[in-house]
VOTORTI-681197 format. One record per residue: residue in three letters; x, y, z of N, C-alpha, C in turn. Coordinates in pm, whole numbers, plus 32768, in hexadecimal, padded with zeros to 4 digits. Layout:
! residues N
ALAXYZXYZXYZ/...
This chain:
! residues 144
UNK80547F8B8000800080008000805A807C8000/UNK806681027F97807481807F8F808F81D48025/UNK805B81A1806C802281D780F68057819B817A/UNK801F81DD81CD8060818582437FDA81268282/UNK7FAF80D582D57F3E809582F47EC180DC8322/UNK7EF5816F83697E68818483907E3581C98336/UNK7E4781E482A87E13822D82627DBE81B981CB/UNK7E19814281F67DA980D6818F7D36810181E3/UNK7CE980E6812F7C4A80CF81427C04805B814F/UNK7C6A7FF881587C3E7F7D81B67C387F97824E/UNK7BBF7F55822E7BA27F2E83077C217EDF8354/UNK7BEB7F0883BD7C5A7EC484057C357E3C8431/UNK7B997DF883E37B8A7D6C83D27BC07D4D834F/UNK7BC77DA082E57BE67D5782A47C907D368276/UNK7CA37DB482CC7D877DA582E77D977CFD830E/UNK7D217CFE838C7D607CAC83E87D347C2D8391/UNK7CC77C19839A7C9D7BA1830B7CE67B4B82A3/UNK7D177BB182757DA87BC481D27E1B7B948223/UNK7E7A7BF682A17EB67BA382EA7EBB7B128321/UNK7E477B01835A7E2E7A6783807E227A138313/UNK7DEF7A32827C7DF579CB82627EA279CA81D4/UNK7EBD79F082227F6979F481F17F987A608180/UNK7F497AB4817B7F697B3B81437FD57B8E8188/UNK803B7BCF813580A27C18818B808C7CC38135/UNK805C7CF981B680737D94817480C27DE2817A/UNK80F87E23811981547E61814181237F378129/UNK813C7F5E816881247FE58188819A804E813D/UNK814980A5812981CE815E80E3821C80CE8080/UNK820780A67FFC823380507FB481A5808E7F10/UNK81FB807B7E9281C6809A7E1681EC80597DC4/UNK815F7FED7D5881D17F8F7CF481FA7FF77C73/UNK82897FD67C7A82D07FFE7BFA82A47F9D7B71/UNK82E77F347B7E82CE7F0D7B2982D37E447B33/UNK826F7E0F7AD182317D6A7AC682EC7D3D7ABB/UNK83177CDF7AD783AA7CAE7A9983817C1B7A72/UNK83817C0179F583767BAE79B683E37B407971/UNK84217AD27982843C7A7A794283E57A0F78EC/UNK84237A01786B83E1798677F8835D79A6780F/UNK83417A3077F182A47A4577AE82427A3A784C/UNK82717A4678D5822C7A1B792B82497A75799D/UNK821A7A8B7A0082387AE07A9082787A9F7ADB/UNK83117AF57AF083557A8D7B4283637AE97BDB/UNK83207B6F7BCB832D7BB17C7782EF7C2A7C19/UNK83187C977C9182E17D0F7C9683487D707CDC/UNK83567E097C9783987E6B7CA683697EAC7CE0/UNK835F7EF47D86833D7F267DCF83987F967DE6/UNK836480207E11839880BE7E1A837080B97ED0/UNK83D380FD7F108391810F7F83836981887F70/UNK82F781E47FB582D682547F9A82D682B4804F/UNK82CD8351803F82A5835F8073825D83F78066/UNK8209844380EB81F484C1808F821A851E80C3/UNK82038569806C822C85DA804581BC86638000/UNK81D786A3806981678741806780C986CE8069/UNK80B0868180928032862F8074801385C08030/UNK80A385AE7FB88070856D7F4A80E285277F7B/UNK80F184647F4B80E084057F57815784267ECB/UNK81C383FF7EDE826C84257EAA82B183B67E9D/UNK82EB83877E41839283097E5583C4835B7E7E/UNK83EC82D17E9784B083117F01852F82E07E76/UNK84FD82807E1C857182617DD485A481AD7E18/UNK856681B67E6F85C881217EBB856080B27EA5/UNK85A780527E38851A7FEC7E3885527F717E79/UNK84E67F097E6784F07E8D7E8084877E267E32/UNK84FF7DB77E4984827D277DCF84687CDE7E08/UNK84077CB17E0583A47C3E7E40836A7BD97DDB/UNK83B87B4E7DED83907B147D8582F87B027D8B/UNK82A57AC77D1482357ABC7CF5823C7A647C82/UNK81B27A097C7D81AC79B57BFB810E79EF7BC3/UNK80D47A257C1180617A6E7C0680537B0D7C40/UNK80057B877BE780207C0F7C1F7F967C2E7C04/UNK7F307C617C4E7EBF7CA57C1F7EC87D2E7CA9/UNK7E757D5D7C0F7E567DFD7C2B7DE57E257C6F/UNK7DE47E627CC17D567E777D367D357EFA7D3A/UNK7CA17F127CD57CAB7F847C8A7BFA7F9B7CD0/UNK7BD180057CE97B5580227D377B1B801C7CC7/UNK7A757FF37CAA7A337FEE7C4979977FB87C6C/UNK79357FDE7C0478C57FAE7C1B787D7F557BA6/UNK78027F107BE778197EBE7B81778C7F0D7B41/UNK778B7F217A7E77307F4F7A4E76F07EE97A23/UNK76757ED07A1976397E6579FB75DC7EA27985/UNK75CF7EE9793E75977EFC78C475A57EC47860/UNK762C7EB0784676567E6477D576307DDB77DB/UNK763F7DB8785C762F7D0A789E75617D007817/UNK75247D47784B74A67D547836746B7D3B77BF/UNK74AF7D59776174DD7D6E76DE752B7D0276A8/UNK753E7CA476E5756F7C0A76C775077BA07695/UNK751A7B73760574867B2F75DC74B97AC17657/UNK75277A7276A9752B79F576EC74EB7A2F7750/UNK74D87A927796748F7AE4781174E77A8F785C/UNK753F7AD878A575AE7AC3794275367AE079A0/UNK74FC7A8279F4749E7AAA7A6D74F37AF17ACA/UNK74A97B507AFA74E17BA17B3B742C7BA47BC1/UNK74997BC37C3874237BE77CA074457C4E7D0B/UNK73EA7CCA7D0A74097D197D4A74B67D787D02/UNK74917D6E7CAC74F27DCA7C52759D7D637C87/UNK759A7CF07C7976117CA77CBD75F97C047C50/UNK76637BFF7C3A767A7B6F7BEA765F7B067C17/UNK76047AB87C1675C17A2A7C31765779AF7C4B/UNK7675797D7C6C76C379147C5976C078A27CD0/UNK76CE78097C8976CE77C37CD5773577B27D34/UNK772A77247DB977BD77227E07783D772B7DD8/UNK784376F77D6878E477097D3578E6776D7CD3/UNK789177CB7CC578B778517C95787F78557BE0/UNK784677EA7BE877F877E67B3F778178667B11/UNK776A78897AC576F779007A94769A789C7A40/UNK763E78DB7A2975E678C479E875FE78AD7946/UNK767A78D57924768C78C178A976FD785878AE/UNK771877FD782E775A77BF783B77F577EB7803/UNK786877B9788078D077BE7860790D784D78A3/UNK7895787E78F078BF7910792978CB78F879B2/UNK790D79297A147917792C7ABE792E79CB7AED/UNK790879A97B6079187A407BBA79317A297C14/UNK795E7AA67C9D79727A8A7CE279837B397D51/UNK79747B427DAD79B67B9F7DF379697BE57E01/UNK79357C9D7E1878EE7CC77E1D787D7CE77DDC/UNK786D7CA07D0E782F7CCF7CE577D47C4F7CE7/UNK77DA7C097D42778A7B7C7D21771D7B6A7DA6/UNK76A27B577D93765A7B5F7DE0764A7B0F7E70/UNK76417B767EEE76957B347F4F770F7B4A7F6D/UNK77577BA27F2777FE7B747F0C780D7BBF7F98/UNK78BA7C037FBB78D07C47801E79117C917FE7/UNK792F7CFD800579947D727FD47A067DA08006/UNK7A4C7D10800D7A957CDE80527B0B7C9F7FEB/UNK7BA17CF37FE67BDF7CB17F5E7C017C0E7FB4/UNK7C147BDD80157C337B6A80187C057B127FEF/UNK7B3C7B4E80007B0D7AFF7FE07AD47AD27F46/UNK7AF87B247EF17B3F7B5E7E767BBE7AC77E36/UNK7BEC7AFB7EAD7C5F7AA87E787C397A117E7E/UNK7BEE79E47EF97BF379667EFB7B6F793F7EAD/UNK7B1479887E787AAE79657E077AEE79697D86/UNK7B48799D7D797BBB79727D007BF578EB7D14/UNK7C2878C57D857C5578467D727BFF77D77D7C/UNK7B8477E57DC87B13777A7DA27B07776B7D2D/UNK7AE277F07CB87AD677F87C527B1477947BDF/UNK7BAE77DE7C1E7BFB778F7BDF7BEB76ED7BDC/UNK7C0776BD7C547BDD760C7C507B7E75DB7C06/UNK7AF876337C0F7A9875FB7BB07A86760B7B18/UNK7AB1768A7AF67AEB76A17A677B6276147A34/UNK7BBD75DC7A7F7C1A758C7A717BCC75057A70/UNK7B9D75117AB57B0C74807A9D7AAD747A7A22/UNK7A8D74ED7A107A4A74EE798C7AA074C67907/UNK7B10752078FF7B6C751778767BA074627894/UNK7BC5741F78FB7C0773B0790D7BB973187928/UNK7B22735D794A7ABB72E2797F7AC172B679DF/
């Protein structure tokens, strides 16, 4: 995080949450840049930051953290107009994506997961770990 902890806009259930379930945060830190070997993510380029007159500054001093996976955690909402406008119609309830236990939609070959799925939490862990359910069952489908 850009910042130091008390200024995330995460709760302090959901710090502690992400912590417990083996998340490591790190604080006043900015990614530079994906570092990639053979076409793939092999870590991540981190800036430590700090501020300055208000605004949120590098210092110039980085650090790498390997990674085989990097996603971006970007605030957003979900528009469902377009969804509407789908001759397969994505069920949707209560303006939120329908999906079964392992994260299936109403259409075939599509999954969701995280806050825009009905029920979900707004919660990136829980984000994260409806991605990896996801994942298993997507891997069941393509493999049988």
């Amino acid at each position: 995080y850009r910042r130091g902890a008390e200024q995330m806009g995460a709760s302090d259930f959901e710090q502690d949450l992400a912590q417990t379930s083996g998340v490591r945060i790190l604080h006043w830190v900015k990614p530079n840049a994906v570092i990639g070997e053979d076409g793939h993510a092999a870590g991540i380029e981190l800036e430590r930051t700090r501020l300055e007159e208000g605004r949120v500054v590098g210092t110039g001093e980085t650090l790498r953290l390997p990674a085989d996976m990097v996603f971006k955690a970007i605030g957003q909402t979900l528009v469902t107009e377009p969804l509407h406008d789908n001759s397969d119609q994505l069920q949707l309830h209560a303006g939120k994506i329908v999906v079964d236990e392992q994260g299936r939609t109403s259409l075939n070959g599509v999954w969701a997961g995280g806050d825009c799925v009905d029920g979900g939490e707004d919660l990136t862990v829980q984000a994260v770990a409806d991605g990896r359910d996801a994942a298993k069952s997507i891997h069941e489908a393509l493999t049988g």
